[in-house]
C-alpha positions as CSV (number, residue, x, y, z in Angstrom):
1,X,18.4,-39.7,26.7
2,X,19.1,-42.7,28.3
3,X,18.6,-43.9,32.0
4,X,21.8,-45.0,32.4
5,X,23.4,-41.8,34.1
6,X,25.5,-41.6,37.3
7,X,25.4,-39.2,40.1
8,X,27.7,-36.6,38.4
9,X,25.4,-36.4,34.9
10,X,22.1,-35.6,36.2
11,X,22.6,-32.4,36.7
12,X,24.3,-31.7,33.1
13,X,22.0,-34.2,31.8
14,X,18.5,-32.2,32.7
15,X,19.8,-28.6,32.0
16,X,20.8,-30.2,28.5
17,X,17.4,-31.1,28.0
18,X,16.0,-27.7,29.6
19,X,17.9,-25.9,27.0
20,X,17.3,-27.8,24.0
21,X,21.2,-28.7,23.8
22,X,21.3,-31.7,21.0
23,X,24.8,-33.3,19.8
24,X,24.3,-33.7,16.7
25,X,24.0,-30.4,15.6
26,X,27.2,-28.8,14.8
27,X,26.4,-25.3,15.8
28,X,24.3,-25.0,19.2
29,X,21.1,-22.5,20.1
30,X,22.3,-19.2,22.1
31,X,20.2,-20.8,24.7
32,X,21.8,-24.3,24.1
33,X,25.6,-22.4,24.6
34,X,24.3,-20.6,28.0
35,X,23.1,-24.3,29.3
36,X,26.7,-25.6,28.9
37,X,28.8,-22.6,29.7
38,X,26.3,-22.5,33.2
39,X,27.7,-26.7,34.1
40,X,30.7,-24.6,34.3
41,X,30.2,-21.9,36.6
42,X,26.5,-21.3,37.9
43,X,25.3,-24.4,38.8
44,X,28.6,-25.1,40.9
45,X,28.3,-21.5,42.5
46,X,24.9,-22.4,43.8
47,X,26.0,-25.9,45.4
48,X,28.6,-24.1,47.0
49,X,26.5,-21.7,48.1
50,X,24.1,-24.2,49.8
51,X,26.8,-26.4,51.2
52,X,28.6,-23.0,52.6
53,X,25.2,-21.8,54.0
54,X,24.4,-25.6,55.5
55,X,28.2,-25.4,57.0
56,X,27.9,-22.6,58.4
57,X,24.5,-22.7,60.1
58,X,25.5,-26.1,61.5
59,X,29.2,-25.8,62.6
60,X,29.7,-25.6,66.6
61,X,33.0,-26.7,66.8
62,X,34.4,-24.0,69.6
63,X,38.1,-24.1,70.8
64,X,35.8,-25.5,74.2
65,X,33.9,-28.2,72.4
66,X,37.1,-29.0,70.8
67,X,38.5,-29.5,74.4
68,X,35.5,-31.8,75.0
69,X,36.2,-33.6,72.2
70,X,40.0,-34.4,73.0
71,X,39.3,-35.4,76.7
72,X,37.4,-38.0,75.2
73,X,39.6,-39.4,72.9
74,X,41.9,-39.5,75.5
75,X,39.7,-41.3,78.2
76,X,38.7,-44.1,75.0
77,X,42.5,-44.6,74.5
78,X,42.5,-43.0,71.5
């Protein structure tokens, strides 16, 4: 595996190695199928999960913070 990987293949790139998933092979491991089939569904539950659970714990916008918000804008001329 090479070094060269952007942001978006990290993630694919160490479960590929975690499972023993290898290119070459024409058929893949049970294990090695699990790993790819998970790029599609697990792993993306679980950063939605966190981001929903970090959204949610940190959103305060209120219909009066909103308010706050606007009067402000509107005193900046904005």
């Amino acid at each position: 595996m090479t070094a060269r990987l952007g942001q978006g293949g990290t993630v694919p790139a160490i479960v590929h190695n975690l499972v023993r998933f290898d290119a070459t092979l024409a058929t893949q491991s049970e294990i090695a199928k699990w790993g790819i089939m998970s790029h599609f569904g697990l792993i993306p539950a679980a950063f939605l999960l966190v981001a929903a659970l970090v959204f949610w714990r940190y959103w305060d916008l209120t219909p009066e913070r909103m308010e706050n918000i606007n009067r402000d804008l509107e005193k900046q001329g904005l």
